[in-house]
N, C-alpha and C positions, 0 to 999 in steps of 0.2 A: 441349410441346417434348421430344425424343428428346435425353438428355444421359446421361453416365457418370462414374463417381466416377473421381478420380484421387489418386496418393499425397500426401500435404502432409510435406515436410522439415522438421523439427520447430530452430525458431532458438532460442536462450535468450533475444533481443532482439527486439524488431519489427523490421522491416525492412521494403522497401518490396518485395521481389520478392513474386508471387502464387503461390509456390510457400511459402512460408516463411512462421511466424504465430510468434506469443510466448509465452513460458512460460502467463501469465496465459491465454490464449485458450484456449492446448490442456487446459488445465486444467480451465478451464470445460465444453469439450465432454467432457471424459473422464469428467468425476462426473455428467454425465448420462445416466442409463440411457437416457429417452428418444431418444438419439442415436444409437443401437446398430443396424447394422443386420448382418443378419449371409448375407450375400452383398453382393459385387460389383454385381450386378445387380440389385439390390431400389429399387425409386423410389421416393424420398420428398420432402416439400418444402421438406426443409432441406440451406446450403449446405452446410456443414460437419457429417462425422458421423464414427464411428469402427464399426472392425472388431475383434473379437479372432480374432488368427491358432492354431494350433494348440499353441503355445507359451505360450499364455495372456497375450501382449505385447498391446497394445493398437497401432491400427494408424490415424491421422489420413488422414479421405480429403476430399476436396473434389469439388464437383458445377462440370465441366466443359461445356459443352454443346459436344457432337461431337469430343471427343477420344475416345482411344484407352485402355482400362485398364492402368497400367502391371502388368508380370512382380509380384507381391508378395515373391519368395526375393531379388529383386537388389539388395534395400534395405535394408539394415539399422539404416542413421541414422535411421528414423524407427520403430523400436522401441523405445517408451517408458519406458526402465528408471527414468528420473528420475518420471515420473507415478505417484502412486499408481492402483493398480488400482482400480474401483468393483465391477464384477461381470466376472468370467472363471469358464472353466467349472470345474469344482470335480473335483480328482486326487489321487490317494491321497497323493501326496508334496507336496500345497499344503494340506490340511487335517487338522486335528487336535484330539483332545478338549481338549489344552489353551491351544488357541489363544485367545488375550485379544482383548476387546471392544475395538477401536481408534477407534472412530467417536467422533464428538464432538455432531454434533446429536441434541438429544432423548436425551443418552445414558439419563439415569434411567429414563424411561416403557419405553426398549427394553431394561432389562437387569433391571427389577424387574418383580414382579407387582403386580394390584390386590389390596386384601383382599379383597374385596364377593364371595358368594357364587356359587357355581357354577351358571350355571343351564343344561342341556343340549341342545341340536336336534336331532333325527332325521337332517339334511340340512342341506347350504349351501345351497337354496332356501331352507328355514326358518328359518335365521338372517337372511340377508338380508333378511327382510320384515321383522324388526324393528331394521332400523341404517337410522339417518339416512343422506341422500342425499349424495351427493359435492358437491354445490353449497350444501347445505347446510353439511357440516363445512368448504368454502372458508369460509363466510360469519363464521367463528369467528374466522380468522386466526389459527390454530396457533402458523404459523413454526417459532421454535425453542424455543416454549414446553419448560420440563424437567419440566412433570408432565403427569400427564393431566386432560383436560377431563371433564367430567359424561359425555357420551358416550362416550368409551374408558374409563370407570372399571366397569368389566366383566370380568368370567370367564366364560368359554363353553366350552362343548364341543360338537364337533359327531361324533356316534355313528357316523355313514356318509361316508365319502369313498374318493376314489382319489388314488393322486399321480402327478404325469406327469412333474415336470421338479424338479431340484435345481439349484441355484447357490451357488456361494461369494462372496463380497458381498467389499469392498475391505476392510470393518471386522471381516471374518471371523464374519459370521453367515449359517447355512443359508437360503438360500430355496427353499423350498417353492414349487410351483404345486398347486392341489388340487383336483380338481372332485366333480362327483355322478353321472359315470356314468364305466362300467368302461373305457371308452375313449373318447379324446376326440372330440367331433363339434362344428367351429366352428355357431353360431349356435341349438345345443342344451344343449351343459353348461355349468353355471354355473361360473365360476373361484373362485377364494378364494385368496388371498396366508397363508401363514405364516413366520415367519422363527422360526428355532435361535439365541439371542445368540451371540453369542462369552462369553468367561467373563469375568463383570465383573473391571476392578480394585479396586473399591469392597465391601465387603460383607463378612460372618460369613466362615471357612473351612468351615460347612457351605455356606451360600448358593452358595460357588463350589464347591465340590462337586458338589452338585445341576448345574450348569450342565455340569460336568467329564461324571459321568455319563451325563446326557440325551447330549451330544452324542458321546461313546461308541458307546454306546447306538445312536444314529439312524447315522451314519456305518459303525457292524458291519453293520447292520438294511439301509442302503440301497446296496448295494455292489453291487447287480442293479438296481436302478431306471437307464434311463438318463437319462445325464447332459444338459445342456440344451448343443446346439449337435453333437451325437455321434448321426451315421447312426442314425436307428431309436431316440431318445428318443420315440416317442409310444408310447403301448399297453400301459403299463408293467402293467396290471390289477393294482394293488399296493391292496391296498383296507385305507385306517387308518381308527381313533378318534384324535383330536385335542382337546388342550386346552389352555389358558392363557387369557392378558390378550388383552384388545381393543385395537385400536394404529389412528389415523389416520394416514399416510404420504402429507402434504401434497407431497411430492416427488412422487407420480402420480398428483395429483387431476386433471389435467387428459389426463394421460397411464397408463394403467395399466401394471403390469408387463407383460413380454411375453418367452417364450422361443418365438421363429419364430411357429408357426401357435397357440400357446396365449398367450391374453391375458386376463389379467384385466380382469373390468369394473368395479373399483373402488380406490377407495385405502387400503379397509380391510384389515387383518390382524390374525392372531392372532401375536402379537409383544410377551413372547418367549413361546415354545411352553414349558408345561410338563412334558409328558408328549406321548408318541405310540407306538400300541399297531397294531402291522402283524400 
């Protein structure tokens, strides 16, 4: 069936009109990245999904069958300023080195390292062969576990990659998209997810140092990478070394991250990144 999104006016209350949903709802769909879709005209098979506009507002639209899409400028009630942000594109004046860790699930696993020793891949082919399957880390049942399991108790480096797409995350950590060849080609390069923390609140004042730095560091480093959602983010031929912790991100086990045409095909990341060498 030929249907189009249309705007949803954002209520603080349920209500019964089918224009209008509750704090709670839109809530729900906004922290879900999987929801994202990022044109008007993109089908997908869920009712309810959101847009980020170029103001970095998050944008509630609903699937209509045979309406018309509304104007997006002539609305402004349903720019989300009460919603936390989950992921918007990432601007010099939205992100910063000393931007703190605000997320709450799994904060520990995503703001510390493992001790357990470095061991390094040539490739995100070569690391991939040796990480358990996505059906498998379901089969753990994560959740909101605060440490890591036997399988993310790892350090890795991978020697060769490129990076195609940056994001700034609601809790203010970098994502990374990353693959294995210099430019990206759907149903040939391998993706890999990294994420930059934000600076913990918890920790040494070297620990957040370290965190200060790196993300310094990568934000001077990527200020010619484009950005994910921005004409002509693919092709970046940006070619890093990467390292840190192994991280399962039961939030895209079933769904992998995705900026437009680059998607990754798993729920694993290296999160948080300890170093990265462009």
């Amino acid at each position: 069936m030929k249907y189009t999104y249309v705007l949803i006016l954002f209520a603080f209350t349920a209500c019964n009109s089918s224009r209008r949903i509750s704090t709670r709802l839109a809530n729900k769909v906004f922290n879900d990245s999987t929801a994202r879709v990022y044109s008007l005209e993109e089908q997908t098979d869920r009712d309810l999904v959101y847009y980020v506009a170029a103001t970095g507002k998050k944008i509630l639209l609903k699937k209509i069958p045979g309406q018309a899409i509304l104007p997006l400028s002539a609305h402004h009630a349903i720019l989300m300023d009460s919603v936390s942000d989950d992921e918007v594109p990432i601007r010099n004046n939205r992100v910063g080195a000393n931007d703190p860790f605000t997320g709450s699930v799994r904060k520990i696993p995503k703001t510390t390292y493992s001790d357990k020793a470095y061991k390094s891949y040539r490739t995100i082919p070569a690391l991939f062969r040796k990480l358990e399957s996505n059906d498998f880390m379901r089969s753990l049942a994560i959740g909101h576990r605060n440490e890591r399991v036997e399988q993310e108790d790892r350090n890795v480096i991978i020697v060769k990659a490129y990076l195609y797409t940056i994001t700034v995350e609601g809790d203010n950590d970098l994502h990374l998209l990353i693959g294995n060849t210099p430019v990206y080609k759907k149903g040939v390069t391998r993706v890999f997810n990294a994420e930059i923390s934000g600076v913990p609140g918890d920790g040494t004042a070297e620990e957040k140092q370290h965190f200060i730095e790196l993300r310094e560091k990568a934000i001077r480093e990527m200020s010619d990478i484009p950005l994910c959602g921005s004409n002509g983010f693919l092709q970046s031929h940006r070619r890093i070394s990467i390292r840190g912790s192994l991280f399962f991100d039961s939030h895209h086990a079933t769904k992998p991250a995705k900026c437009r045409e680059v998607e990754g095909e798993s729920a694993w990341e290296i999160h948080p990144v300890r170093d990265i060498s462009f």
